[in-house]
C-alpha positions in Angstrom: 49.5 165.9 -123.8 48.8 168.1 -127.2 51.7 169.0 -129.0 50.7 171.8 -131.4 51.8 171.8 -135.3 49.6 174.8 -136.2 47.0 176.8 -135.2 44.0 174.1 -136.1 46.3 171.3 -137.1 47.7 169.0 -133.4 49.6 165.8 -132.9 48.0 163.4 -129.9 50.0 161.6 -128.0 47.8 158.3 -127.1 47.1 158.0 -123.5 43.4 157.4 -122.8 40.8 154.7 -123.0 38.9 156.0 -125.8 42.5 155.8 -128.1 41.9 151.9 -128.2 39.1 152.2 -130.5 41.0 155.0 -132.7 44.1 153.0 -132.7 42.0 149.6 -133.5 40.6 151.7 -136.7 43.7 153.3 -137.5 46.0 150.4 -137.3 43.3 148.1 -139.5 43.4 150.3 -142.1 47.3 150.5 -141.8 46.9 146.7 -142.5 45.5 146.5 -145.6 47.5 149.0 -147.0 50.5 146.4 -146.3 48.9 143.4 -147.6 48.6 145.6 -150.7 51.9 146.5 -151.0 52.9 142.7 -150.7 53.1 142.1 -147.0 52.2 138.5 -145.6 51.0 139.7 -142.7 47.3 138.7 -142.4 44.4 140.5 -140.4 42.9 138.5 -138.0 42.1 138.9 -134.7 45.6 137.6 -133.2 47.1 139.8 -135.7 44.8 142.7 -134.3 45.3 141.6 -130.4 48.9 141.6 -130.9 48.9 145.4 -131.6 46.6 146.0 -129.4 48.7 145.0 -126.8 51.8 146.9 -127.6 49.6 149.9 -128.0 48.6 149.7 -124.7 52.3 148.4 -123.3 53.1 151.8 -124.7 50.6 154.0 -122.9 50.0 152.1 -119.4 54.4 152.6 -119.3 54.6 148.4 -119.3 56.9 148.8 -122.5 59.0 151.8 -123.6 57.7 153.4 -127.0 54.8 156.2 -128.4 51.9 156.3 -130.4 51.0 159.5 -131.8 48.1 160.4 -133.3 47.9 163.3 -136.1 45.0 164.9 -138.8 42.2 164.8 -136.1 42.9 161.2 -135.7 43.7 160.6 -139.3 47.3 159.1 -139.0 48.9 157.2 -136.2 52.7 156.0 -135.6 53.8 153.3 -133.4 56.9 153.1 -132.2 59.0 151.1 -129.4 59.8 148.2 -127.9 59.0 144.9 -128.6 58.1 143.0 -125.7 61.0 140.2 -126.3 64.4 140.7 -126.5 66.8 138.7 -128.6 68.3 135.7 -127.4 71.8 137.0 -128.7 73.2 140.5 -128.0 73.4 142.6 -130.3 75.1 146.2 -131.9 72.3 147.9 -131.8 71.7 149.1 -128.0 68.6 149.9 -126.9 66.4 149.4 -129.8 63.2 149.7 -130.8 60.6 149.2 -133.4 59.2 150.9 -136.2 55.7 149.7 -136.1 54.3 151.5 -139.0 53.2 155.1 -139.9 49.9 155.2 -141.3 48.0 158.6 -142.7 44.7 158.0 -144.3 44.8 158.9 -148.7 42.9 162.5 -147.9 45.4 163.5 -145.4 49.1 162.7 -147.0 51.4 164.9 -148.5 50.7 167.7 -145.8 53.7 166.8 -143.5 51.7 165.0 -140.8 54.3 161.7 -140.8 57.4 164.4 -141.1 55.9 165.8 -137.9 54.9 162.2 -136.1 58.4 161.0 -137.0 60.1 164.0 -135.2 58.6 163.8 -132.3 58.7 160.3 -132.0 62.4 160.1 -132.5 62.3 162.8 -129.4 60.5 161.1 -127.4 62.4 157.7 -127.8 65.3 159.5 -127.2 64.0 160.8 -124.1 63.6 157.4 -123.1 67.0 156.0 -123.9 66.7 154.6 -127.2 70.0 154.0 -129.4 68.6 152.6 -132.7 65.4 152.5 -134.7 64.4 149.0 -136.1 62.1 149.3 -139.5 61.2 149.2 -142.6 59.6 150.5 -146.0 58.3 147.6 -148.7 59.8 148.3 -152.1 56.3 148.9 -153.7 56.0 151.9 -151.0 57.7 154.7 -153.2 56.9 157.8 -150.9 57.2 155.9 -147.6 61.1 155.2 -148.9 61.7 158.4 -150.0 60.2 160.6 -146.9 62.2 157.7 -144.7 65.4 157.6 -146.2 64.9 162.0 -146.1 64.0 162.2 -142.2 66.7 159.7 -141.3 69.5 161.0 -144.0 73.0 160.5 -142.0 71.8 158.4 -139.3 71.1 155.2 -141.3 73.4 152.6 -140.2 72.4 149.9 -143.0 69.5 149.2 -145.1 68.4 145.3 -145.4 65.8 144.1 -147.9 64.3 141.3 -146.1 63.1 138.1 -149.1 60.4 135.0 -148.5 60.9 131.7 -149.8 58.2 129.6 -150.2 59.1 126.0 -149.6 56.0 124.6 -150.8 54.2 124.5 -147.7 51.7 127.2 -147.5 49.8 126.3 -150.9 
């Protein structure tokens, strides 16, 4: 499936067995750009794996969600389910994640995560979704800015989430 944006310029929804390797690339890069804004997430190949997995949950139908591609495979966004519910209920409905949107430096500021987020909110829609799990780290300027723009009205609450280190990982 090809949706187009312009004339030369398409968004990809993932769906084929050459994605993995795109997504794999894609989603690494994604990675680092976290750890430098001051996530604690680490890149290893459980880390990796675990993605992997949801990303292909997403397009063999196991588990509700999208991955888009955009940019001639220069940007991806991942979003869905999780794979494990709660063990309490919950407000929030059917929810699902906001993996991450991720547009390589040469390819931002042209609308490609405007245009990734749209559809993706359709297309979770589409498959019964009631709210959208995510967030932006504070050191992310543009990434809260475009967010709290595409999902101005609709934004239920904002959290800021805070580690404490106990000592134990020094």
């Amino acid at each position: 499936m090809s949706i187009a944006v312009a004339e030369d310029q398409k968004l990809r929804i993932a769906q084929e067995t050459e994605d993995g390797n795109i997504f794999l690339e894609l989603w690494g890069e994604y990675i680092d750009t976290q750890i430098e804004m001051g996530s604690d997430i680490i890149k290893t190949d459980k880390t990796m794996n675990y993605f992997e997995d949801i990303f292909w949950s997403y397009v063999d139908g196991t588990l509700d969600g999208v991955t888009i591609f955009g940019a001639d495979n220069n940007a991806v966004l991942m979003w869905g389910e999780t794979g494990s519910d709660f063990p309490y209920d919950t407000s929030r409905g059917k929810w699902g994640s906001c993996w991450g949107t991720y547009i390589r430096p040469e390819y931002r500021r042209m609308g490609w995560s405007k245009r990734m987020r749209e559809i993706a909110k359709k297309i979770l829609q589409e498959q019964g979704f009631e709210t959208l799990v995510g967030g932006v780290f504070s050191k992310n300027k543009i990434g809260r800015k475009t967010c709290d723009k595409s999902f101005s009205g609709n934004v239920r609450s904002h959290h800021e989430t805070f580690l404490v280190d106990l000592g134990g990982n020094k």
